[in-house]
C-alpha positions in Angstrom: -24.8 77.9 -68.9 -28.2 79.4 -68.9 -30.4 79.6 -71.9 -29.6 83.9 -71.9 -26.0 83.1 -72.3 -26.7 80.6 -74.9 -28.1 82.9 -76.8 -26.1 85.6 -76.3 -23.2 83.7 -77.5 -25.2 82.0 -80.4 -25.4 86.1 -81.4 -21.6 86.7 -81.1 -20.9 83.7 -83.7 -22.8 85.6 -86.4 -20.0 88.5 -85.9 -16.2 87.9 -86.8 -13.2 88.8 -84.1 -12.7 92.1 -85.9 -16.2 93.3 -85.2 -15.4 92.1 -81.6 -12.2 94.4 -80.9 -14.0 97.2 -82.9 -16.3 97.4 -80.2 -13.9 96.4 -77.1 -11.4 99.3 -78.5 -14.5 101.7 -77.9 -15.6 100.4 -74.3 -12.3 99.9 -73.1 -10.5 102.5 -70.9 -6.4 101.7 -70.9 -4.5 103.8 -69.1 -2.7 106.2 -70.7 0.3 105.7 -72.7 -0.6 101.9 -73.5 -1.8 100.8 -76.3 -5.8 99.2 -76.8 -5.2 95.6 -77.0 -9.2 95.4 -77.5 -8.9 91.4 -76.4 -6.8 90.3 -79.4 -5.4 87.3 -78.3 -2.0 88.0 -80.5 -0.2 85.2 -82.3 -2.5 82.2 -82.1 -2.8 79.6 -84.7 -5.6 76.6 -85.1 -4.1 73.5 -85.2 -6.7 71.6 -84.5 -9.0 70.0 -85.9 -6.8 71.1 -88.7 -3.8 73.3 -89.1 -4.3 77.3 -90.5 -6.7 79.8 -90.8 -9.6 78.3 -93.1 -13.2 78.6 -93.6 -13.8 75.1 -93.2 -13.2 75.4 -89.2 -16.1 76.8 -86.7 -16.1 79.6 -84.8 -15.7 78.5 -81.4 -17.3 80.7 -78.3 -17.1 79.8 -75.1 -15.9 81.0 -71.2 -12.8 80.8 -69.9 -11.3 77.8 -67.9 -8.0 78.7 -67.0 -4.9 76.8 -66.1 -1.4 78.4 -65.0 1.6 76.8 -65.7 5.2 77.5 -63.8 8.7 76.5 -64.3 9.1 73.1 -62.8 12.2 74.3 -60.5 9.9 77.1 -59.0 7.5 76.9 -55.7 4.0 76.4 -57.1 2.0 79.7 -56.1 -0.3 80.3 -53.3 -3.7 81.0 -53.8 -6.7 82.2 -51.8 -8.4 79.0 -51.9 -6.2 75.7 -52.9 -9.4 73.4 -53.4 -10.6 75.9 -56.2 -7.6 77.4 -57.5 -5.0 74.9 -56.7 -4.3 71.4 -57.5 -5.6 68.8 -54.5 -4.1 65.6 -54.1 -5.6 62.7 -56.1 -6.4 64.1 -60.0 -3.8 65.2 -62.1 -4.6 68.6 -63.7 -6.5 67.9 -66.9 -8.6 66.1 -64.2 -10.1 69.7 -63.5 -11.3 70.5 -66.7 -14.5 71.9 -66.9 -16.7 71.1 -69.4 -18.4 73.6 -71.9 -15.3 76.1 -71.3 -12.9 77.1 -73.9 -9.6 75.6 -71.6 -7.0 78.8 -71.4 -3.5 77.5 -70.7 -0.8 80.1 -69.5 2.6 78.9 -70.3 5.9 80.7 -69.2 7.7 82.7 -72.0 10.6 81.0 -73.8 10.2 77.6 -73.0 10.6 74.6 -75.3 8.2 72.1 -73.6 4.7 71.6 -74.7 1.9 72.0 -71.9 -0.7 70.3 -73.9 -0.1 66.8 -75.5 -2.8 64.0 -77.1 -3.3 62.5 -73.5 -4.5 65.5 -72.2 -6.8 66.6 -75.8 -8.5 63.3 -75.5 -8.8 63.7 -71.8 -10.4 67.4 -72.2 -12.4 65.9 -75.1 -14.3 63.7 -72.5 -15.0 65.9 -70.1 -16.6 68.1 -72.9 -14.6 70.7 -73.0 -15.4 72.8 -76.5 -11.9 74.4 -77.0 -8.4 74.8 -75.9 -5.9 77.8 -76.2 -2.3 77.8 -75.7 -0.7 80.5 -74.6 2.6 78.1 -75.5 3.5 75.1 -77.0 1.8 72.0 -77.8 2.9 68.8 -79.5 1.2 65.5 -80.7 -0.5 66.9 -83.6 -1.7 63.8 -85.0 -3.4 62.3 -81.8 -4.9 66.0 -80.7 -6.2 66.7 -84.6 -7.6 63.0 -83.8 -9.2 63.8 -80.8 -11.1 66.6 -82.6 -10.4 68.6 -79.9 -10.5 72.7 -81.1 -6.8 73.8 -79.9 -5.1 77.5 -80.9 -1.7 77.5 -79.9 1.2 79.8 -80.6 4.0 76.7 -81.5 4.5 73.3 -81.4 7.1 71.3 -80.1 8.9 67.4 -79.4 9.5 67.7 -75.7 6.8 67.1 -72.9 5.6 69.3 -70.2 7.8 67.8 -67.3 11.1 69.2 -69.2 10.2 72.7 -68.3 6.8 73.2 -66.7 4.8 72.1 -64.1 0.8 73.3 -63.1 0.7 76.2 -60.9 -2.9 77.5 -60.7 -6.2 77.2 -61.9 -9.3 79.5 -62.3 -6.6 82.5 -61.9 -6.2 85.7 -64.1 -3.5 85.2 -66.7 -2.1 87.1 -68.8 -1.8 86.2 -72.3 0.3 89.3 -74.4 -1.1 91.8 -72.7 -4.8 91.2 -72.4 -5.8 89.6 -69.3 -7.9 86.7 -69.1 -10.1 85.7 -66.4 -12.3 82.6 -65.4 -15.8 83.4 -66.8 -14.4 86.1 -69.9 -15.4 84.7 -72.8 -13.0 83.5 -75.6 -14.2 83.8 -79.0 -11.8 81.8 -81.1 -12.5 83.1 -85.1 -10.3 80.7 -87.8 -10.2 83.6 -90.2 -9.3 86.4 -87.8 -7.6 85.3 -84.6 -8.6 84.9 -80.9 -10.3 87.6 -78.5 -11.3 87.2 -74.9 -13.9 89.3 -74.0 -14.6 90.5 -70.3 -17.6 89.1 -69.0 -18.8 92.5 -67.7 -18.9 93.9 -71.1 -20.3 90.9 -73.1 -24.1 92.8 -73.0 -22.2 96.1 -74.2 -20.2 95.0 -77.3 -23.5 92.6 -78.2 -25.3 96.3 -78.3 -22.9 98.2 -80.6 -21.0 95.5 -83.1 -24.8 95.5 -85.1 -23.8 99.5 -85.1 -20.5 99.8 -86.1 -21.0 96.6 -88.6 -24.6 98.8 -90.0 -22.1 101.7 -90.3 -19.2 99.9 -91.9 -22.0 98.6 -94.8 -23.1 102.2 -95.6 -19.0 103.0 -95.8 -18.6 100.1 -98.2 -21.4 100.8 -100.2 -20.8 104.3 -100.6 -17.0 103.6 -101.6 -18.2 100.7 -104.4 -20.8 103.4 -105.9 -17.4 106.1 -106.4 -17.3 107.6 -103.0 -13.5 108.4 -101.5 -13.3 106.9 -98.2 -12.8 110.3 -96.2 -16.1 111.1 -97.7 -17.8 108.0 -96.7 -16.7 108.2 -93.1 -17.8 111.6 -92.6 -21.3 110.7 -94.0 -21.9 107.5 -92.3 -19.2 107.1 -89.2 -20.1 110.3 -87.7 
C-alpha cells in the first residue's frame, strides 16, 4: 500500500463503523425499493483474538482479499482469468493469501462445515495477512485465538471444510448479506460496532463527510445534555 492509503486508513480508525454507514447511507444510491445496507457487514462476531465485542480488541482496516467457496458436488466456476482468479495447480488455497489484506471468505448459505480452521489462521498469519472475515463457519477456536490471527465470523462449527465446501474463486465480487464486496473495498472491522466494507471508489468521499456528520452529532448531543428536545436539536444543528 502506498503511504496516502496508509494514512488514509490510519484516519478511518479514529472513526467507529457507525460513523462509517452514516456517511455510506448518504453517498450511496440503491435502487429503489431496497433498503441502504450502507456496508454493514450483518451478523459478524470477533472470535479472534478473543471471543465478543470488547474494547480490549483493535480496530482492524484493511482491503479486501477475497476467496469464494462452492458446494463440493458443484463444478468450480469459470473465471476470466484462472491464474488470478482461480486456483492453479501446485498451492492449496490459503497458499494465495495476500498479505496486508483483511482475507474475505464467501461461504454457501446453510452449510455446517467450517471454511477456515487453525491450519489455515496460522498459514494466513505468515503470509501477513491482518484480518479474516467469514462469511460462514469456522472452527478450531483455540489454535486460531493462538495464532492471533483477527477472524469475524458468523458461527462456529466441528466439521471441516471438505464435508461441504470446496474453493471456487478468488479476487471475485461476493456477496456477503446483501452488500457486495470486491477485491480492493476496504473492510473496516470495529469490535464494538460490527463490520463494514467500504467501496474503494468512495473511501476519499466518506473520509470528507464522517468529521461532518460526527461535528454535527456533538452539537446535537450537547444541546440535548444542556435541556434541548432532540427535534429541536436537529433542526438547529442537522440542517
Amino acid at each position: 500500500m502506498s503511504t496516502t492509503i496508509e494514512q488514509k486508513l490510519n484516519t478511518l480508525r479514529e472513526y467507529s463503523a457507525c460513523d462509517v454507514s452514516d456517511a455510506l447511507v448518504k453517498l450511496q444510491k440503491v435502487p429503489e425499493g431496497t433498503t441502504a445496507r450502507a456496508g454493514y457487514l450483518a451478523d459478524l462476531v470477533p472470535f479472534s483474538p478473543s471471543i465478543g465485542r470488547t474494547r480490549d480488541l483493535p480496530k482492524i482496516v484493511a482491503p479486501a482479499s477475497t476467496f469464494k467457496f462452492v458446494p463440493k458436488n458443484d463444478p468450480v466456476p469459470e473465471t476470466a482469468n484462472p491464474e488470478t482468479n482461480g486456483f492453479p495447480p501446485g498451492k492449496y488455497w490459503v497458499d494465495w493469501a495476500e498479505p496486508g489484506t483483511i482475507a474475505v471468505l464467501d461461504q454457501p448459505a446453510g452449510q455446517h462445515c467450517a471454511v477456515l480452521g487453525g491450519i489455515m489462521a496460522v498459514r494466513m498469519k505468515y503470509l501477513g495477512v491482518n484480518g479474516v472475515v467469514v462469511n460462514g463457519r469456522m472452527r478450531d477456536l483455540e489454535e486460531i485465538q493462538d495464532s492471533r490471527l483477527s477472524v469475524w465470523a458468523r458461527a462456529t462449527t466441528t466439521v471441516g471444510t471438505g464435508a461441504e465446501a470446496k474453493p471456487g474463486a478468488r479476487n471475485v465480487p461476493v456477496d456477503i448479506g446483501g452488500v457486495t464486496v470486491s477485491p480492493g473495498d476496504i473492510i473496516f472491522c470495529d469490535p464494538l460496532e460490527g463490520v463494514v466494507a467500504i467501496p474503494r471508489d468512495l473511501l476519499d468521499q466518506v473520509l470528507e463527510l464522517m468529521p461532518k456528520f460526527v461535528a454535527m452529532d456533538d452539537k446535537v448531543k450537547e444541546a440535548v445534555l444542556q435541556g434541548s428536545s432532540v427535534f429541536d436539536a436537529f433542526k438547529k444543528f442537522r440542517t
